[in-house]
Backbone as numpy.savetxt, mean C-alpha at the origin, in Angstrom:
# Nx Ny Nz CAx CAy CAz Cx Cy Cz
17.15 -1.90 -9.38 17.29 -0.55 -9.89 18.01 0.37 -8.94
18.33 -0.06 -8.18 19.77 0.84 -7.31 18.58 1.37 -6.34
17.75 0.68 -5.64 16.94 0.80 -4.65 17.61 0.72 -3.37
18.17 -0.66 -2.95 18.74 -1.54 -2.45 18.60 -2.08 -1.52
17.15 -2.65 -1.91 16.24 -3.53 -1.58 15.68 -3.88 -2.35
15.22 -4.94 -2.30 13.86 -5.38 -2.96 12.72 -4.93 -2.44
11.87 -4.68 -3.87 10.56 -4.51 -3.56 9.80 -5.20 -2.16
10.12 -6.53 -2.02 9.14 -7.41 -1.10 10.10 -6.95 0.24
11.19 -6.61 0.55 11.77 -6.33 1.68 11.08 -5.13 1.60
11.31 -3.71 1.19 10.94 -2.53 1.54 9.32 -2.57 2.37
9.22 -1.56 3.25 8.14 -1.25 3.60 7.43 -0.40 2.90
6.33 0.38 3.25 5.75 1.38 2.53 6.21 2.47 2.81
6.50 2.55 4.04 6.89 3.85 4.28 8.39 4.21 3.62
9.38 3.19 3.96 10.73 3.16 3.86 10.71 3.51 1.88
9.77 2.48 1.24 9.84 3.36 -0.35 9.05 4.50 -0.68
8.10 4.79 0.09 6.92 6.49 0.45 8.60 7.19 0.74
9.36 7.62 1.74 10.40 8.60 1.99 11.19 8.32 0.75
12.00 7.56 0.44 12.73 7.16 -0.67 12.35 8.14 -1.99
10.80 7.89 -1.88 10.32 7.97 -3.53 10.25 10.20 -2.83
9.91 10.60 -2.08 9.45 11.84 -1.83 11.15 12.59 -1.39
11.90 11.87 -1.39 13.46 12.04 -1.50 14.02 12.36 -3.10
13.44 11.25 -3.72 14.01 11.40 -5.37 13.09 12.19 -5.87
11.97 12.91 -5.54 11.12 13.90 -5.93 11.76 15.42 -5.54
12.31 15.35 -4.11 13.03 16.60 -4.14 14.11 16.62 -4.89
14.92 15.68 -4.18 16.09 16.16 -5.51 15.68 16.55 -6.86
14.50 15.76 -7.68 14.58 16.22 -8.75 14.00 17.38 -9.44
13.31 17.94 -8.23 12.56 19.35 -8.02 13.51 20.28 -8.17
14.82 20.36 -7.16 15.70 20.93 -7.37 17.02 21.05 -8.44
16.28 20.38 -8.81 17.24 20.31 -10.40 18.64 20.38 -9.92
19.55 21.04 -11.15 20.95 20.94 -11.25 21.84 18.83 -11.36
21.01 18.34 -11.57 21.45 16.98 -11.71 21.75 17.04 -13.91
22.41 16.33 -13.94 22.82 15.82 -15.16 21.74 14.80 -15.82
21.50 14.61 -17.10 20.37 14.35 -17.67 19.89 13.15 -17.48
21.43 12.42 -17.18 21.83 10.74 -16.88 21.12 10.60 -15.57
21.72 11.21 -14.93 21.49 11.10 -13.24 19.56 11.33 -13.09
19.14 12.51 -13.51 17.90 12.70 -13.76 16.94 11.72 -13.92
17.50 10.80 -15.28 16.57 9.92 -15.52 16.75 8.53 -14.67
18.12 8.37 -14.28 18.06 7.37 -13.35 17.31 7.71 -11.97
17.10 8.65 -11.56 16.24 9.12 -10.21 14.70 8.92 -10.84
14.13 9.21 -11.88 12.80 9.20 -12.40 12.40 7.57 -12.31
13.75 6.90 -13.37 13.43 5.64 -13.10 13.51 5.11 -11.71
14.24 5.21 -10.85 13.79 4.56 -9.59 12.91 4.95 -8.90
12.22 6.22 -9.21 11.17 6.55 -8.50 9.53 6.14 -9.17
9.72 5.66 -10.43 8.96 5.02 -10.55 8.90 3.50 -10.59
10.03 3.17 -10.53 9.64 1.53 -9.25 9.53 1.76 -8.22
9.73 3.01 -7.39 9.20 2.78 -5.69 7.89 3.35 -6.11
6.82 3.98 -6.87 5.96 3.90 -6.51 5.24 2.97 -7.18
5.82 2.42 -8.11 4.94 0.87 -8.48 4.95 0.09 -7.11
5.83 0.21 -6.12 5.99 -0.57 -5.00 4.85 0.05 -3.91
5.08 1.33 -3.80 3.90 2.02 -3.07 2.74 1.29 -3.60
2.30 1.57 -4.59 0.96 0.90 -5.56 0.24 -0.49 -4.59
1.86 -1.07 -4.98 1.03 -2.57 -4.61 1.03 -2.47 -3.51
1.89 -1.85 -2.49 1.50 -1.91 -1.07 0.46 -1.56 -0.75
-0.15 -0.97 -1.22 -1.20 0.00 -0.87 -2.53 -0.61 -1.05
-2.14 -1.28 -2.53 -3.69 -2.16 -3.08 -3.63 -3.68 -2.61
-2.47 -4.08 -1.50 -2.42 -5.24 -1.19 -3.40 -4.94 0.55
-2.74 -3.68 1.09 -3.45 -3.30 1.89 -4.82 -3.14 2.30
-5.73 -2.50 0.84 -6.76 -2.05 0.89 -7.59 -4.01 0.54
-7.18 -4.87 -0.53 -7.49 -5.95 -0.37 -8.00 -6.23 1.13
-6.85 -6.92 2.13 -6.91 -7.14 3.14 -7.58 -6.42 3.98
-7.64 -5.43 4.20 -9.39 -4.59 4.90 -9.95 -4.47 4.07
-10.51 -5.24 2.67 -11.93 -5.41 2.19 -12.10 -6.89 2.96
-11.58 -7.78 2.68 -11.50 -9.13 3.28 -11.84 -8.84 4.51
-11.17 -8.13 5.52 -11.47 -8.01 6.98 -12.74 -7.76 7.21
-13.45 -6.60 6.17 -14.47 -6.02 6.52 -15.54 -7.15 6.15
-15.66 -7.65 5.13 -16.55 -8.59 4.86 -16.45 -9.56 5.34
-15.61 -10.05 6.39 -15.70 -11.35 7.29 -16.57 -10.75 8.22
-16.34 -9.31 8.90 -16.46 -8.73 10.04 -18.22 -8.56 9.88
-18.05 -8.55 8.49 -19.96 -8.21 8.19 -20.43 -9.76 8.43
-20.09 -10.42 7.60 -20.45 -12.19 7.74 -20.86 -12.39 9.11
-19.69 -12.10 9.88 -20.13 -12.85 11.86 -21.01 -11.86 12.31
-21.23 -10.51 12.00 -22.25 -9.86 12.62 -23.48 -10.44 12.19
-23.77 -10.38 10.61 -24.92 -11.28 9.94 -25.58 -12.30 11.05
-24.60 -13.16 10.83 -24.84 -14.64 11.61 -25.50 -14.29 13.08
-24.78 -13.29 13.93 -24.67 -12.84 15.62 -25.98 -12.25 15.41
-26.39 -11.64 14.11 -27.95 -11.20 14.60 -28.63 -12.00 13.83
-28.75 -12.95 12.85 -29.34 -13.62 12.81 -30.08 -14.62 14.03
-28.66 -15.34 14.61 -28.91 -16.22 15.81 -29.78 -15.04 16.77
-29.18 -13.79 17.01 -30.39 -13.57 18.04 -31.93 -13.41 17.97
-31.33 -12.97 16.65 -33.37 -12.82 16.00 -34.00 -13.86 15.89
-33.46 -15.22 15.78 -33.77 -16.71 16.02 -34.13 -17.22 17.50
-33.30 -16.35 18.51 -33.25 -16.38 19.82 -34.55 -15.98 20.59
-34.76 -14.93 19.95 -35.86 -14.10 20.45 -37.32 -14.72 19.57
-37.36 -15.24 18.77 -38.36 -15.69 18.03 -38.95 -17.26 19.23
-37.97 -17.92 19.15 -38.31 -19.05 20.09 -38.89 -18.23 21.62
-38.14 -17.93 22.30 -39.02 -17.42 23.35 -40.51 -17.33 23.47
């Protein structure tokens, strides 16, 4: 869509400025109706791209967090096991 990149190349940030770029311009009007809607449409594939970056992100620190809970579990389990034998 005249990004020019792909979705999976872009970063978040690099389509976050992009997309808050085609928001000003289109704030400021004076564009032609054509041009208009081609800026709307690419700005709503960069933030379908934001989207998934974002919810691919938040995935991966749920995952983190619930491993991070798992080994603490275990680390006080074993000590409360630790201290029981004594």
């Amino acid at each position: 869509m005249g990004t020019g990149k792909s979705g999976e190349e872009l970063s978040f940030e690099d389509a976050y400025n992009r997309l808050e770029d085609m928001v000003r311009r289109l704030e400021e009007g004076g564009l032609s109706l054509s041009d208009a809607t081609r800026l709307f449409e690419e700005g709503m594939h960069l933030a379908r791209i934001c989207n998934e970056l974002l919810t691919s992100a938040e995935l991966r620190i749920t995952r983190l967090q619930t491993a991070y809970g798992e080994q603490m579990r275990l680390l006080a389990d074993a000590q409360e096991e630790e201290g029981v034998e004594d």
